[in-house]
C-alpha positions in Angstrom: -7.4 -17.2 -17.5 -6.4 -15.0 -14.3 -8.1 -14.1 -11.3 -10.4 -11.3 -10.6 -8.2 -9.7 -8.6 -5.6 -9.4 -11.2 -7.9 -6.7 -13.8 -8.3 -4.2 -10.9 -6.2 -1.4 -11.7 -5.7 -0.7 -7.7 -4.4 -4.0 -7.1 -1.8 -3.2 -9.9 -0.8 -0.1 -8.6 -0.6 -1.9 -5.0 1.9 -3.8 -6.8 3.6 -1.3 -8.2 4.3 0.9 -5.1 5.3 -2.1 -2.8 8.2 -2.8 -5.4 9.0 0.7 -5.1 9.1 1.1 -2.0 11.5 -2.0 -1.4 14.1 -0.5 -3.6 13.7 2.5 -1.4 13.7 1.0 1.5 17.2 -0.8 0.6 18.7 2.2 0.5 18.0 3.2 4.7 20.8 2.7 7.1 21.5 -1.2 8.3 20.3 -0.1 11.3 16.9 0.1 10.2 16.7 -3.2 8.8 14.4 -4.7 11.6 12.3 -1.4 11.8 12.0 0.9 9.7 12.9 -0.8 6.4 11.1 -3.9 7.6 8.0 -2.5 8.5 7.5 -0.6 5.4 7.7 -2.9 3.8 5.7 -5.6 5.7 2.8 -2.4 5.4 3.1 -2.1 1.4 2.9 -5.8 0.4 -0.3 -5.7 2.7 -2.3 -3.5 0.6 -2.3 -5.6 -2.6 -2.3 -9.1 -0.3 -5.4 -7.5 1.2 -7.3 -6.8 -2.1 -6.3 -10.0 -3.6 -7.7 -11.7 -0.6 -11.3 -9.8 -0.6 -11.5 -10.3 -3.9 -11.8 -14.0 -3.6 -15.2 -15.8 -3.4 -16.0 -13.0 -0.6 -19.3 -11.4 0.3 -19.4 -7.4 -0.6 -19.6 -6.9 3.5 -16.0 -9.3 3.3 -14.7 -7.4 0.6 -15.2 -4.2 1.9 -13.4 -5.6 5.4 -10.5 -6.4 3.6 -10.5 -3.0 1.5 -10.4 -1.5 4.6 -7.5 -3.3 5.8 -5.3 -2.3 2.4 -6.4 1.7 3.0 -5.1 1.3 6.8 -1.9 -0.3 5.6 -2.0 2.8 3.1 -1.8 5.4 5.9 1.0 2.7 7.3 2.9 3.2 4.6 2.4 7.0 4.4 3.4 7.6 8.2 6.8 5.6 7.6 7.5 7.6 4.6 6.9 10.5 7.0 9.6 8.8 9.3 11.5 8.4 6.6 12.2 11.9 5.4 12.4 13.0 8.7 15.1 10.7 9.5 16.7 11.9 6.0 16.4 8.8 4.2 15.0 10.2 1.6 14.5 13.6 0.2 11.4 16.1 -0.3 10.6 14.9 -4.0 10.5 11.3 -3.4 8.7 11.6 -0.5 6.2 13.8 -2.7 6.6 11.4 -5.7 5.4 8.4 -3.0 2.9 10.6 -1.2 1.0 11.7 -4.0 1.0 8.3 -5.6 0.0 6.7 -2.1 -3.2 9.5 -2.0 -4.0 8.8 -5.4 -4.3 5.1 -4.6 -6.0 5.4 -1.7 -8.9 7.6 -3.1 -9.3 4.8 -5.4 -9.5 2.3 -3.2 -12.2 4.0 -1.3 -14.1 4.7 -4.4 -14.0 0.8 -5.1 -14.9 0.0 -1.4 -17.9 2.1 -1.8 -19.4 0.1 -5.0 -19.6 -2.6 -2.0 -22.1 -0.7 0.1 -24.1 -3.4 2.4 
């Protein structure tokens, strides 16, 4: 037995890049703890809570909101890895390694959004 949500390959990768990105975000300076770190967080574990949540006993118009929600959190995540390597928390090939993992993701989520056309 498992639920729905649990089969889609995007909710899996969701999963996978918020636990990467909290072992990345470990590694920022104490002073980001309330900001930074904590936000990118907060914005990663969104995108799989989000497509668990629409996938639930939701009408396609309800699952496509909540989609929606998990790309925006997406492009969260992207800007603060953006802040990230600017602030020089992490270097050019992880941010590259997380940005084109984060694109990758987030084509796939639109492409499953769109199978829920109203």
């Amino acid at each position: 037995m498992s639920f729905k949500f649990e089969k889609l390959h995007i909710w899996k990768d969701a999963m996978s890049l918020g636990e990467e990105i909290n072992l990345m975000a470990d590694t920022f300076p104490k002073k980001e703890i309330y900001n930074l770190s904590s936000q990118i967080r907060r914005a990663t574990d969104s995108i799989a809570l989000n497509i668990s949540e629409g996938s639930i006993l939701q009408s396609n118009p309800e699952q496509r909101r909540f989609l929606g929600y998990s790309i925006r959190s997406l492009a969260e995540v992207v800007t603060c890895l953006y802040k990230a390597k600017n602030r020089k928390y992490i270097n050019d090939e992880i941010f590259k390694k997380k940005y084109d993992f984060c694109y990758k993701l987030m084509n796939m989520m639109i492409a499953y959004r769109n199978k829920f056309n109203s």
